[in-house]
C-alpha positions in Angstrom: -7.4 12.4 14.7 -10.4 13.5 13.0 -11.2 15.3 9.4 -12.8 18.9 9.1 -13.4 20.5 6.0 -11.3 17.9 4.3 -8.2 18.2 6.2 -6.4 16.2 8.7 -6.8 18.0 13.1 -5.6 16.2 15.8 -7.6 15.3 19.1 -6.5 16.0 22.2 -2.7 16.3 20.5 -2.7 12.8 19.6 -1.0 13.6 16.1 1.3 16.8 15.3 -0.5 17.9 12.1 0.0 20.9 9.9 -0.9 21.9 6.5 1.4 23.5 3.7 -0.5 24.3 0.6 0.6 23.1 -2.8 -0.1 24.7 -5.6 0.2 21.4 -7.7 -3.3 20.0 -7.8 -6.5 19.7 -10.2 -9.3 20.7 -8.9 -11.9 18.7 -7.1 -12.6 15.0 -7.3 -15.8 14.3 -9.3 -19.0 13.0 -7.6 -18.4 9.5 -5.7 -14.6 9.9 -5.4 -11.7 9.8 -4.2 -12.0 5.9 -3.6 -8.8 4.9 -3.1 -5.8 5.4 -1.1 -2.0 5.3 -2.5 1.3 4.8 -0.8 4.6 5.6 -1.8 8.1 6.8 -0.2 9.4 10.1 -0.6 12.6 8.7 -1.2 14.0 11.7 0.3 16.3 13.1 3.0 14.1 14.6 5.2 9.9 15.3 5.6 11.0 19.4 4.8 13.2 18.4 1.9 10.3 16.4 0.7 7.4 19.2 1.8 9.6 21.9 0.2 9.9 19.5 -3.2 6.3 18.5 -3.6 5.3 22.8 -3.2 7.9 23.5 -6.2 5.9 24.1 -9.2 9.0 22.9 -11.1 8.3 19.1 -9.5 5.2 18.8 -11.3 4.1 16.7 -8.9 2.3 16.5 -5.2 0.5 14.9 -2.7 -2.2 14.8 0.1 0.4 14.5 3.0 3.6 13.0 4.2 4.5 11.7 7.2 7.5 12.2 9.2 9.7 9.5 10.1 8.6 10.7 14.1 5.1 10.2 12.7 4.3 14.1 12.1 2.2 14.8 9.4 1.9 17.3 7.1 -0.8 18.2 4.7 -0.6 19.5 1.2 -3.9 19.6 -0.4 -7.6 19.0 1.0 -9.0 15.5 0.3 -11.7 16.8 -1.7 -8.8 18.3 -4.2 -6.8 15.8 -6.4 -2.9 16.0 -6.2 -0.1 14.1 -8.6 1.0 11.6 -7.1 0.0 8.6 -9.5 1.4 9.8 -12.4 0.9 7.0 -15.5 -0.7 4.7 -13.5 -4.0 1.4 -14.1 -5.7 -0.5 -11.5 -8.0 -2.7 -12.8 -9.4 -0.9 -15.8 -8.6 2.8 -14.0 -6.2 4.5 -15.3 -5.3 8.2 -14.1 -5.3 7.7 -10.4 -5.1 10.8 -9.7 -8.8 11.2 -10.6 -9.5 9.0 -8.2 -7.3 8.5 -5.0 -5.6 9.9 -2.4 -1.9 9.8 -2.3 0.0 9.8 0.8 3.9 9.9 0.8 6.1 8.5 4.0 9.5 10.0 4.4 11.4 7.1 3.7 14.9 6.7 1.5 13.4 3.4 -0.2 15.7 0.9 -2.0 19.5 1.4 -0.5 22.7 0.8 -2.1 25.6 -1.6 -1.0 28.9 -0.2 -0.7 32.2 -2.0 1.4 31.3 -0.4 4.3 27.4 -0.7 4.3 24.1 0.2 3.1 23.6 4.1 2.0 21.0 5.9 0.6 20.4 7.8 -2.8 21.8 11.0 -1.2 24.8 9.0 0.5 23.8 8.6 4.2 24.8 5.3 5.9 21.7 3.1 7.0 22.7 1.9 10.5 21.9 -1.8 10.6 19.0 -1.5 12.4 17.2 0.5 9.8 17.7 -1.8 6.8 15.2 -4.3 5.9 17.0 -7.2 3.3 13.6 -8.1 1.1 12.8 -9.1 -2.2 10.3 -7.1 -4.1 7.1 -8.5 -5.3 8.2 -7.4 -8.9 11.8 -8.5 -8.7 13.8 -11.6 -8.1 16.7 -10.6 -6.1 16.8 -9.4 -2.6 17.9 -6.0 -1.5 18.1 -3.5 1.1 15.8 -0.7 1.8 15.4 1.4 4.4 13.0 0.3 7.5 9.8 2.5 8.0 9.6 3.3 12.2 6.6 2.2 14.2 5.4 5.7 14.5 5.0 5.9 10.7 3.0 2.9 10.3 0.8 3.7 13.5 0.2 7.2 12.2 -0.5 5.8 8.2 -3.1 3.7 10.0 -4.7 6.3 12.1 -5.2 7.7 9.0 -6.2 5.4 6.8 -8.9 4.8 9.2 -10.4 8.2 9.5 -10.4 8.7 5.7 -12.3 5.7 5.5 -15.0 7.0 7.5 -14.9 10.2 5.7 -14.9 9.1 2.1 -15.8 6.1 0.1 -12.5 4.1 -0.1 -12.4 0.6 -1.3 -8.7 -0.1 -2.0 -5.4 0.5 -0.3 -2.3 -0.1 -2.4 0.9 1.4 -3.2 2.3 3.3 -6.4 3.9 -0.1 -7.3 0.5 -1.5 -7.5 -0.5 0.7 -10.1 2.5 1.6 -12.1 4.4 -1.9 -11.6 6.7 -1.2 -14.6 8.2 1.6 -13.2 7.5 1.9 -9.5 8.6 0.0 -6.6 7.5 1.8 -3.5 6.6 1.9 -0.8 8.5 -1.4 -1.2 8.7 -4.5 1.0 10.1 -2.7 4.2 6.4 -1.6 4.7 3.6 -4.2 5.6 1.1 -3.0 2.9 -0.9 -7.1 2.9 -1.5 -7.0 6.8 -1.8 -3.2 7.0 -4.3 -3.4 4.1 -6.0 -6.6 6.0 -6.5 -4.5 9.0 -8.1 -1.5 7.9 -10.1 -2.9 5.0 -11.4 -6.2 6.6 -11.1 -5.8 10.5 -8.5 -9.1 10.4 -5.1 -8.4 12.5 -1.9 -9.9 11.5 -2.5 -13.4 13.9 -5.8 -13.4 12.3 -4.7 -13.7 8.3 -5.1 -17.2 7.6 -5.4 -18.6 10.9 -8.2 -21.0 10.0 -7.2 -23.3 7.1 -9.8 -24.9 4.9 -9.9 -28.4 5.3 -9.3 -30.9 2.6 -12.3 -31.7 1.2 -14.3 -28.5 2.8 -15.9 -25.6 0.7 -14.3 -22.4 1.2 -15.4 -18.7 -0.1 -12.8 -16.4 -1.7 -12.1 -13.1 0.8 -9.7 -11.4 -1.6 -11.0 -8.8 -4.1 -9.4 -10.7 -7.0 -7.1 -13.8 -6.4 -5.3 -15.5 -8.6 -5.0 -18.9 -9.4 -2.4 -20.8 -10.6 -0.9 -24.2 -12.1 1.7 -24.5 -9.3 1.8 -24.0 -5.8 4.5 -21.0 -6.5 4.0 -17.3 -6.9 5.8 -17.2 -10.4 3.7 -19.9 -11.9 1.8 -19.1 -14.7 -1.9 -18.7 -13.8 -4.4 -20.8 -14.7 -6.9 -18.6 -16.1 -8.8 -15.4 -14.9 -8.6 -14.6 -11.6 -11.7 -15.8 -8.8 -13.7 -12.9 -7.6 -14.7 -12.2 -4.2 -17.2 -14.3 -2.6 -16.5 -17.0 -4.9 -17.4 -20.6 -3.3 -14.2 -23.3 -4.0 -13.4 -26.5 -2.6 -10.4 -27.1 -1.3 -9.1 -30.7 -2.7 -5.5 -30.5 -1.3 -3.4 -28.2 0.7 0.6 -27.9 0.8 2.2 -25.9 2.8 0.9 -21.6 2.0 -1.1 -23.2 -0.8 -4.0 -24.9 -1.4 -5.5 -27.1 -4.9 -9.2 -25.6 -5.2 -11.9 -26.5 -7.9 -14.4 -24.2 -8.9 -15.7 -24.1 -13.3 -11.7 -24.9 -13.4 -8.7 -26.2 -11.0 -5.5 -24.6 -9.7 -3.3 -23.4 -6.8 -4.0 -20.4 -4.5 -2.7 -18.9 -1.1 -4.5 -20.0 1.7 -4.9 -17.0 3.2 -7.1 -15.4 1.0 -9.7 -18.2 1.6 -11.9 -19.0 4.3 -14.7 -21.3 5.6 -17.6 -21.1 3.6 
């Protein structure tokens, strides 16, 4: 896979890629962007339901490319062309993402609904068991079911996360509920956005993602764009003040379990695996 003129061609057949204009789109990306990449599910029955959707004028709404459950892609706008994807959306001061990022939608049904007899979709298709995925969201307390994305999904959202990497100046990989957490939850925890986002950012596969604890007693440096730190080894406890930045040095006074109590200018709990020897 390999990108020409800002779209998507395959290499020796390794991807089935074709493009479908939109007409739902912005014009081009200002200087320096786009410089981020956003996930979502379609939340649809089908990649050509989904495809025929986001090319409706009446949707209001588009993106870059979505990819096929057997990993086939299609695109809808050039990368160099901003799409609606984001809709309200804020990532650390941004807001707007469509300004800046590139939105790519997987054909997948999302959060699934239980009936007597099983799972089903939106649309009412029975899940087989095999496709749902029982998770709780990062934004919710209760577990659910969603819909499983296939191998051949994730392996061609990687492919090309990779090449638009070294095409264009992306930082960040996150999903719409990232940016508009009040009213988004895909692409949900079915898909491995913290280890796929590990990989492709930072080179580090899944066995590699914490393997090497900071000892007690050991400085560490913060890997993590932003991490927060908390009063309680616990995801829901309240955080202890503004979050530690990148590169920041720490040491590690005590470590339980996932977590581990760091002091820097002040003291709380954080994951280990966003930490490393310093």
């Amino acid at each position: 896979m390999k990108i020409t003129n800002h779209k998507l061609a395959a290499e020796a057949k390794d991807f089935d890629i074709s493009f479908e204009k939109t007409p739902n789109v912005s014009g081009e990306f200002k200087d320096g962007f786009p410089n981020t990449i956003i996930l979502h599910y379609t939340a649809g029955a089908s990649l050509e339901s989904s495809v025929v959707w986001l090319k409706n004028p009446k949707a209001k709404a588009s993106a870059h490319l979505v990819v096929c459950k057997t990993g086939k892609i299609v695109q809808l706008a050039p990368f160099n062309i901003r799409t609606w994807h984001a809709g309200k959306s804020e990532w650390k001061g941004r807001k707007r993402l469509n300004n800046s990022s590139i939105g790519i939608e997987i054909d997948n049904a999302g959060l699934l609904e239980k009936r007597v007899d099983g799972y089903y979709t939106n649309f009412g298709k029975k899940v087989a068991d095999k496709d749902i995925v029982l998770a709780k969201h990062k934004h919710q307390e209760e577990v659910k079911a969603w819909e499983a994305f296939t191998p051949e999904q994730v392996a061609a959202v990687e492919m090309i996360c990779f090449v638009l990497m070294q095409q264009y100046n992306i930082k960040e990989i996150l999903g719409h509920e990232d940016i508009s957490p009040r009213r988004k939850i895909d692409p949900g925890p079915a898909f491995p956005l913290q280890n796929f986002r590990e990989k492709i950012l930072f080179g580090r596969g899944d066995d590699e993602v914490g393997e090497k604890l900071v000892a007690e007693g050991k400085i560490g440096v913060v890997t993590a764009d932003l991490l927060n730190i908390r009063t309680n080894p616990t995801l829901d406890a309240a955080k202890a003040g503004e979050p530690l930045g990148k590169g920041t040095k720490v040491i590690v006074e005590k470590t339980v379990g996932e977590w581990s109590f760091v002091k820097v200018e002040l003291a709380g709990w954080v994951s280990n695996k966003w930490i490393k020897k310093f």
